[in-house]
FIDOGU-250670 format. One line per field, with one value per residue (C-alpha): residue number from 1; residue in one letter; x, y, z. Coordinates in steps of 0.1 Angstrom, whole numbers, plus 5000, padded with zeros to 4 digits. Example, Ala and Ser with C-alpha at 12.3 -4.5 7.8 and 13.67 -1.06 7.14 Angstrom:
2
resi: [1_2]
resn: [a_s]
c1: [5123_5137]
c2: [4955_4989]
c3: [5078_5071]
% end
This chain:
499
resi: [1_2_3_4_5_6_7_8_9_10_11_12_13_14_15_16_17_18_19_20_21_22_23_24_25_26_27_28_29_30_31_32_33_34_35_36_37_38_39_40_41_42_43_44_45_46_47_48_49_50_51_52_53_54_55_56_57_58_59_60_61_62_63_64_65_66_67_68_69_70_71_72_73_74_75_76_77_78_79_80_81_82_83_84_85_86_87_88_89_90_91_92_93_94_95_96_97_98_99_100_101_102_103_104_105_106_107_108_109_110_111_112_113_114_115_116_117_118_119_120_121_122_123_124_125_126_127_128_129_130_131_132_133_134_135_136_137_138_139_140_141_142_143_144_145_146_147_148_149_150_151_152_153_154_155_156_157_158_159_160_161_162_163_164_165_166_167_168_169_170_171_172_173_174_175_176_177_178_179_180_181_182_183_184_185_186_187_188_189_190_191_192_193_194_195_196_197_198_199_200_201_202_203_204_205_206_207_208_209_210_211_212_213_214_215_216_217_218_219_220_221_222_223_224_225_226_227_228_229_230_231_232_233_234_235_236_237_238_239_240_241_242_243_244_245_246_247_248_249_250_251_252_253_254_255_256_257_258_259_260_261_262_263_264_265_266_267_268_269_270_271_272_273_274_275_276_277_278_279_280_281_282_283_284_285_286_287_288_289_290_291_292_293_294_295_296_297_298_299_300_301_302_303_304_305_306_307_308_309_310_311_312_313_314_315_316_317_318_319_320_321_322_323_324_325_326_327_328_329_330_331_332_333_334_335_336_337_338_339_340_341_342_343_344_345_346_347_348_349_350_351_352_353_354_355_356_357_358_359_360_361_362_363_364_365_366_367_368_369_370_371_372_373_374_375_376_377_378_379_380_381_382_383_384_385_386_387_388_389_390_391_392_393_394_395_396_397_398_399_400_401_402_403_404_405_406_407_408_409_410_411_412_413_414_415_416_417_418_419_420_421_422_423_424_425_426_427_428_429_430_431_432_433_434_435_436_437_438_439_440_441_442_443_444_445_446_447_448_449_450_451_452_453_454_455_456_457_458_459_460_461_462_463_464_465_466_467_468_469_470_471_472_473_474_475_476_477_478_479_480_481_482_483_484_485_486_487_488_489_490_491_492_493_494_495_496_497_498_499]
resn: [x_x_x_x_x_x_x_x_x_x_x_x_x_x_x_x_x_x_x_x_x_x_x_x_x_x_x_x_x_x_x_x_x_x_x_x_x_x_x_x_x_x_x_x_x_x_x_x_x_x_x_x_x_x_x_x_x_x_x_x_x_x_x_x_x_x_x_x_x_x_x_x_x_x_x_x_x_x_x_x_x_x_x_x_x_x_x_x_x_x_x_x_x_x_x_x_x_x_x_x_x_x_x_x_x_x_x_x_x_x_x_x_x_x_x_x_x_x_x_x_x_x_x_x_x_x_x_x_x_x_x_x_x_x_x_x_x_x_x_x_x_x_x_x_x_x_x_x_x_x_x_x_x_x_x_x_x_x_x_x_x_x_x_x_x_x_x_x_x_x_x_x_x_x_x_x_x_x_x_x_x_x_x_x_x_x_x_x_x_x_x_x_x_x_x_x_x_x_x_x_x_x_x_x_x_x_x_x_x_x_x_x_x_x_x_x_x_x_x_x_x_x_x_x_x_x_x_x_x_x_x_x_x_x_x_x_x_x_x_x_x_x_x_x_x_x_x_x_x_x_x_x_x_x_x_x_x_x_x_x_x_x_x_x_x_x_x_x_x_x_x_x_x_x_x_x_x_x_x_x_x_x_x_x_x_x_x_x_x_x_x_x_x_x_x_x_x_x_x_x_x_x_x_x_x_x_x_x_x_x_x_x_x_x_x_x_x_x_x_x_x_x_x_x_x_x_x_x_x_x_x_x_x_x_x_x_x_x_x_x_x_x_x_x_x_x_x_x_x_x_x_x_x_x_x_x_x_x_x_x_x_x_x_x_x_x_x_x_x_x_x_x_x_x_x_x_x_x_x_x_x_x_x_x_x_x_x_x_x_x_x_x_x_x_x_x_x_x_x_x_x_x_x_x_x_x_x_x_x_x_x_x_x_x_x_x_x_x_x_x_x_x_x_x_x_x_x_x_x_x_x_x_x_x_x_x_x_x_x_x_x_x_x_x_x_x_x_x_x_x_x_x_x_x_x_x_x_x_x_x_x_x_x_x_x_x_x_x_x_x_x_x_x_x_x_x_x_x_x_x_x_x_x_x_x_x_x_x_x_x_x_x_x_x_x_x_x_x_x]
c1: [9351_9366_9398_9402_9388_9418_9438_9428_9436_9468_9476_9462_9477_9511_9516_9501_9526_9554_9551_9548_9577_9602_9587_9596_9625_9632_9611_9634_9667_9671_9649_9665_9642_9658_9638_9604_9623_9604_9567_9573_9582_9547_9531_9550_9531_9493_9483_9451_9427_9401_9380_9399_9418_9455_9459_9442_9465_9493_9483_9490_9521_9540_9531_9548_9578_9584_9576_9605_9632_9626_9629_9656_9676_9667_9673_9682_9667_9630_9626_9594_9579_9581_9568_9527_9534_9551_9518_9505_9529_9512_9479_9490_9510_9486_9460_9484_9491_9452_9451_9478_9462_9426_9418_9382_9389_9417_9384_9363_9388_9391_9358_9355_9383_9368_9339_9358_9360_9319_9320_9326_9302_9305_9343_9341_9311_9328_9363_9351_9328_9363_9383_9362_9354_9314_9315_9327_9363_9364_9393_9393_9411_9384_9379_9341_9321_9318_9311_9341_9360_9379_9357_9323_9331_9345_9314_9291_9311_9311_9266_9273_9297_9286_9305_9298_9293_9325_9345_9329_9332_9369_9377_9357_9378_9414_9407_9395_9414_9433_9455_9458_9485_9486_9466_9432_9403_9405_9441_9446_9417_9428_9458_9451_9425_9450_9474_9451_9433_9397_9375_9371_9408_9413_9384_9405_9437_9416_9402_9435_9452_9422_9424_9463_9457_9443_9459_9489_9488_9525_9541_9507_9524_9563_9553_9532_9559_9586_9561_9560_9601_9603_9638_9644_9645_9636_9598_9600_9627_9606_9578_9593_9609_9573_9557_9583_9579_9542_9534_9529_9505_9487_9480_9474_9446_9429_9431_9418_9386_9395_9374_9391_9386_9398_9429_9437_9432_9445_9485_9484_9469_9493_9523_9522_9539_9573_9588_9554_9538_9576_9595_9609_9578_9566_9602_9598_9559_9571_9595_9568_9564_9522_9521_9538_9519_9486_9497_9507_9476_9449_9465_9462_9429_9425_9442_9426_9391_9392_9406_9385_9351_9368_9340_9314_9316_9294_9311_9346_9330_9325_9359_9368_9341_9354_9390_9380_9352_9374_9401_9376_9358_9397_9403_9370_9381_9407_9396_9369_9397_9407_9371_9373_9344_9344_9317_9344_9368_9342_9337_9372_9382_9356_9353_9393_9388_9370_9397_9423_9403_9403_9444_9455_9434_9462_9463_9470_9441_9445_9459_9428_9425_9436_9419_9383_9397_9399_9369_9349_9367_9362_9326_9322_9337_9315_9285_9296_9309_9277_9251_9276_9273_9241_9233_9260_9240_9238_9248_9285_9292_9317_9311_9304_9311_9307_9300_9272_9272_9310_9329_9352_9382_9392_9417_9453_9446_9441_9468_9496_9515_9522_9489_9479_9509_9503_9518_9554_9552_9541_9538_9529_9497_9480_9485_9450_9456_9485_9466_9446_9475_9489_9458_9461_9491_9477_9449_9469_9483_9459_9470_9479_9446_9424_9446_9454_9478_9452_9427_9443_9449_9417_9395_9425_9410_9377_9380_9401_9370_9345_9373_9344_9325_9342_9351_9358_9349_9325_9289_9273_9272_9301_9284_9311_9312_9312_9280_9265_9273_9279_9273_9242_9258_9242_9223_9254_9269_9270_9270_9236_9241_9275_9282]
c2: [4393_4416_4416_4375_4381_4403_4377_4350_4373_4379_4347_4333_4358_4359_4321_4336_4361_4338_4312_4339_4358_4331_4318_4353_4355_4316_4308_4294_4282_4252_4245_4237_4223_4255_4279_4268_4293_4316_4297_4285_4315_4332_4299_4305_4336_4314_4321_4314_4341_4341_4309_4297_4260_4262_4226_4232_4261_4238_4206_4230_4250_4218_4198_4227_4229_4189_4182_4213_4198_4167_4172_4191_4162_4139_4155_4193_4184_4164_4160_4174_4138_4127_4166_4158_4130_4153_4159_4121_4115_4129_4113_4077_4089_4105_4076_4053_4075_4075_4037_4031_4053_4048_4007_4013_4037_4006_3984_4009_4010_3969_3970_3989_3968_3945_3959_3969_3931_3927_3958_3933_3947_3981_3988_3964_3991_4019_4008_4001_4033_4054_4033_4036_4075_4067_4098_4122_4142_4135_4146_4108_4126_4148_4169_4168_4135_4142_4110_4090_4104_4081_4096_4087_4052_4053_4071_4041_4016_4034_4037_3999_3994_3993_4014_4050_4080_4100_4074_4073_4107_4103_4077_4094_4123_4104_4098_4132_4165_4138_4124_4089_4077_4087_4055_4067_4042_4022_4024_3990_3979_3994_3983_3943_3948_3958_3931_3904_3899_3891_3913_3890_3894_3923_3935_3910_3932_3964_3955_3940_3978_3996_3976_3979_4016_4014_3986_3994_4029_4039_4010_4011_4045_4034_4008_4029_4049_4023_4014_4051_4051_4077_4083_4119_4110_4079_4079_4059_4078_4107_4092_4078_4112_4126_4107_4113_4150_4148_4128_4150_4177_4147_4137_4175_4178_4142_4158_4194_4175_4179_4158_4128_4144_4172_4155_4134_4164_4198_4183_4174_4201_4230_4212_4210_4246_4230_4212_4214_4246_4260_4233_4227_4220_4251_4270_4254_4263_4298_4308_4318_4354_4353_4324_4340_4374_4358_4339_4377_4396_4371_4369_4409_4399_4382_4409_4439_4419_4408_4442_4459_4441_4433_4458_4440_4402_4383_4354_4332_4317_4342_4350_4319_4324_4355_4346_4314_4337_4363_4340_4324_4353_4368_4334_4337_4374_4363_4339_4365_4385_4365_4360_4325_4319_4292_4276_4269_4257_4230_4220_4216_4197_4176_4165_4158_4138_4115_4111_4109_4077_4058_4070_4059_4032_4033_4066_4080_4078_4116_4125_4150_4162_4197_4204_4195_4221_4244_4241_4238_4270_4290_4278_4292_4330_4326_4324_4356_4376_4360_4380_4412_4416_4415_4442_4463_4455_4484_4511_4520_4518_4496_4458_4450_4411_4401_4371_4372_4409_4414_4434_4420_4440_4430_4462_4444_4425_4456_4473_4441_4455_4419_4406_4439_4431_4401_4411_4410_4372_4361_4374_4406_4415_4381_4380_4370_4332_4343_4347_4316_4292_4306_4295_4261_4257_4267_4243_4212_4230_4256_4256_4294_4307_4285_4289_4260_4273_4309_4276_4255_4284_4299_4262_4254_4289_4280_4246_4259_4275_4246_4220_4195_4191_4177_4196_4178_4166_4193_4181_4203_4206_4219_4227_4205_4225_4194_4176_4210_4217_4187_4155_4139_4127_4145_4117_4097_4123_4114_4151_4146_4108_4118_4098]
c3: [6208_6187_6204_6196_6157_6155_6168_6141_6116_6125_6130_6100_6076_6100_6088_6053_6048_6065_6035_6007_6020_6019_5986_5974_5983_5974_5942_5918_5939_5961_5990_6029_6055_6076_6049_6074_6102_6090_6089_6122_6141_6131_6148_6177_6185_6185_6224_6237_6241_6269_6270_6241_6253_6258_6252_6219_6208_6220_6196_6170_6176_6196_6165_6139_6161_6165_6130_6120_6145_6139_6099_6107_6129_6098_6065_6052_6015_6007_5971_5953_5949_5985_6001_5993_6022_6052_6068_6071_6097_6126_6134_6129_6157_6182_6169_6186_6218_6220_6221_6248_6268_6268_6271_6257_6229_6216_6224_6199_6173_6171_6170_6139_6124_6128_6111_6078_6074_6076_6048_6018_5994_6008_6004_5969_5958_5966_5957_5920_5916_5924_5901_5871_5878_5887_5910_5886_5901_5937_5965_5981_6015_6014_6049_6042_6034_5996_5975_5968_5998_6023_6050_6033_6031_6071_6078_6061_6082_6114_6108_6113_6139_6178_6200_6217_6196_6209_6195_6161_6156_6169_6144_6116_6125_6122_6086_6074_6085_6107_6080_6093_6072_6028_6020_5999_5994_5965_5954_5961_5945_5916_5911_5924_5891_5866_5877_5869_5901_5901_5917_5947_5955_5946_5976_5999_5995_5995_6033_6047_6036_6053_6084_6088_6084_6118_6130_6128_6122_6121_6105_6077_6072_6068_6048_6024_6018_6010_5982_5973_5973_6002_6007_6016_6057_6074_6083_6109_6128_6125_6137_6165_6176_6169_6190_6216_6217_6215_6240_6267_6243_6238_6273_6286_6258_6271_6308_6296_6278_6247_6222_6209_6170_6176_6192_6165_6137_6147_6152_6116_6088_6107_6097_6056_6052_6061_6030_6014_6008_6013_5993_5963_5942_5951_5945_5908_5902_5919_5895_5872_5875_5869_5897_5924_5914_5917_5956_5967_5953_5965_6003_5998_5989_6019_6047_6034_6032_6067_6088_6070_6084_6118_6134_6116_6128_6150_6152_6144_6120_6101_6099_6083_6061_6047_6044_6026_6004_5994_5981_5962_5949_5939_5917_5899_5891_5874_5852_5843_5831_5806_5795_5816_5845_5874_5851_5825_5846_5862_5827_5816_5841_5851_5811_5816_5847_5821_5795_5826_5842_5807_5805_5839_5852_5879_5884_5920_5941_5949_5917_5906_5951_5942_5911_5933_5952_5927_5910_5944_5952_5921_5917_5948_5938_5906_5927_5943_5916_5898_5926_5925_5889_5892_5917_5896_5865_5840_5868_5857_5893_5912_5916_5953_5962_5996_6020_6042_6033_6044_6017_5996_5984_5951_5942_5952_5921_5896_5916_5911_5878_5868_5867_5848_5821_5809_5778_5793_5796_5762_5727_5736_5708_5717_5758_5767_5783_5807_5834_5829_5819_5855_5872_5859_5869_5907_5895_5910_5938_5953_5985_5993_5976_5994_6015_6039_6066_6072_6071_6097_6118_6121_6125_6156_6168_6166_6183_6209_6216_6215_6227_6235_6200_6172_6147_6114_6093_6077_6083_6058_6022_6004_5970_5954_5920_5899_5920_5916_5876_5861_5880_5896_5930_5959_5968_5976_5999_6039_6052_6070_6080_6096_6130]
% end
């Protein structure tokens, strides 16, 4: 096993280091579609390993290679403000191919249309709660079944709806890591509200958006972004040319057995790095020297962290646990260094989330995703920096942090000479926010210290793996920092009622 551990690292960190290389190298000039070469060539080198499925591996790296070509054919430019949306084009896709080609999974999926219509006072609960902030900061395209996600309220209707098992867990699965289409629960709620609908009508509208989602999966997605002014390619080209090239992954991962949610998820999450993660939002929020600083050190973080206990694992997924783990446990180090904690930062942000409701009653219904991310992931590294500083106590000796008693190696952060400076980036005799104001600006967009493509990479190596059980969403507790610091809303999570 140690042999295919080796091999998730370095594929995880080879798509790692591909999209902090060219962000390097980039950060602060124009961004070209072509600037993914780089991403895309680590995928290329995913194989499968032993028992590991090859249609699996494929549903990755075919989707990262249509998804660049296709871009390519379409545009060389995507502006920052249509990028968050270039990996929601895939599963509406393969949700479709799914359909046409197995009669009684199309016969489960009406079904459960048609049981979004007999969710009245479900969706009208759940749509208000999320528009007046009941559940405190939520991500509503959570890939777990937090409160307030998309996925919980799929999950509650799908408890209801009469079809097999395998194709529950296949359509929960479409609407959680499977990004079937951008559309969030409630949005349309919230808006039909604020226009002077009554509640009534405004319920109407939300049901009729959450059924064409799976209706009509691909057009629900065009049309979603003509109201969000997409205009940097045409969606439904690329969609159309998606589809085309994917067809055939698709149909070799139905023969090789491959559970229908794990079909309908792995094509999408791989794909983000290309004018996303390497785009031109990123090239601006890169151009700060403390920013791109921080992505490098923590994916050092990461690397040295994970070779270094390669002899030491027992399974993959503790691998994922540690890259994930150390990431989080480098954030929280930080913020400790400017006499900040994950504590204060689940604070902060959960009191803004407050203030922010009562602002934007309108406001996007994934506008605060990334900072749940960030606080669920620093909470986490405060929990183990927390249980290191203990055991260190009063000894004088090093601090120790690990995950399930893997070490953590912290020292790429004391070693960067730009996060140990901070007084070369603002008035010099009073530098002691830098670091922090840097970490709020990561705050919306944690994506490479999470980090999301060593993420996707690793849970496509573990399915491949165990091609036959569905893999997302997450059917466990993710300590959601807020839930666990702030507000009272375990009881309304769906981890342990998941279909």
């Amino acid at each position: 096993m140690e042999k295919l551990y080796k091999k998730m690292i370095d594929e995880a960190m080879g798509a790692q280091r591909a999209d902090v290389n060219i962000l390097k190298a980039k950060r602060g000039g124009p961004f070209k579609v072509a600037d993914g070469q780089g991403y895309v060539d680590a995928v290329n080198k995913m194989k499968a390993e032993g028992d590991q499925s090859k249609a699996v591996i494929d549903l990755h790296v075919q989707s990262v290679n249509a998804h660049f070509d296709t871009l390519k054919g379409l545009t060389d430019f995507v502006k920052p403000e249509d990028d968050p949306f270039v990996e929601h084009y895939q599963t509406p896709v393969v949700l479709e191919i799914l359909c046409d080609e197995d009669e009684a999974f199309k016969k489960s999926l009406d079904t459960f249309i048609a049981q979004i219509k007999k969710s009245e006072a479900l969706i009208g609960l759940e749509s208000a709660r999320r528009y007046a902030g009941f559940y405190g900061p939520t991500c509503v395209v959570d890939f777990a079944l937090i409160p307030g996600s998309t996925s919980n309220v799929v999950n509650q209707i799908l408890q209801k709806t009469d079809i097999p098992a395998d194709h529950k867990k296949a359509i929960l699965a479409a609407k959680s890591w499977g990004m079937n289409t951008s559309y969030g629960v409630g949005e349309v709620f919230a808006h039909a509200v604020e226009a002077g609908d009554t509640l009534a009508a405004a319920v109407d509208k939300e049901i009729a958006q959450l059924q064409a989602i799976y209706e009509t999966p691909v057009e629900a997605q065009a049309k979603l972004m003509d109201g969000a002014g997409v205009d940097s390619f045409d969606v439904r080209k690329y969609m159309a040319t998606y589809r085309d090239r994917m067809l055939p992954y698709v149909k070799a991962a139905v023969d090789d057995d491959v559970h229908y949610a794990n079909i309908v998820t792995v094509p999408a999450y791989c794909v983000g790095d290309i004018a996303h993660h390497i785009a031109q939002s990123t090239y601006n929020m890169c151009k700060d020297d403390m920013v791109m600083a921080i992505i490098e050190s923590v994916t050092e973080v990461m690397e040295t962290s994970l070779r270094a206990a390669l002899p030491k694992f027992t399974n993959p997924g503790q691998v994922l646990s540690l890259a994930t783990g150390s990431g989080a446990a480098a954030a929280e180090y930080l913020l400790e260094m400017d006499g900040f904690n994950g504590l204060t930062v689940v604070e902060l942000l959960t009191r803004r989330f407050h203030n922010y409701v009562q602002l934007y009653p309108t406001r996007g219904a994934a506008a605060e995703l990334h900072n749940c991310d960030f606080m669920d992931m620093v909470y986490r590294g405060w929990n183990i920096m927390d249980r290191a500083r203990r055991v260190k106590n009063g000894s004088g000796g090093d601090m120790r942090p690990n995950v399930s008693g893997l070490p953590i190696d912290l020292s790429p952060l004391t070693k960067n000479e730009v996060i140990m400076n901070p007084q070369r980036y603002v008035y010099p005799a009073c530098a002691i926010t830098v670091r922090f104001a840097a970490l709020m600006s990561l705050a919306d967009y944690p994506c490479l210290l999470t980090s999301e493509p060593v993420t996707a990479t690793m849970m496509t190596n573990v399915i491949a793996l165990d091609k036959a059980k569905a893999a997302a969403p997450v059917r466990a507790c993710k300590s959601c920092a807020s839930a666990s610091c702030v507000d009272f809303r375990h009881e309304y999570c769906q981890y342990r009622e998941a279909v």
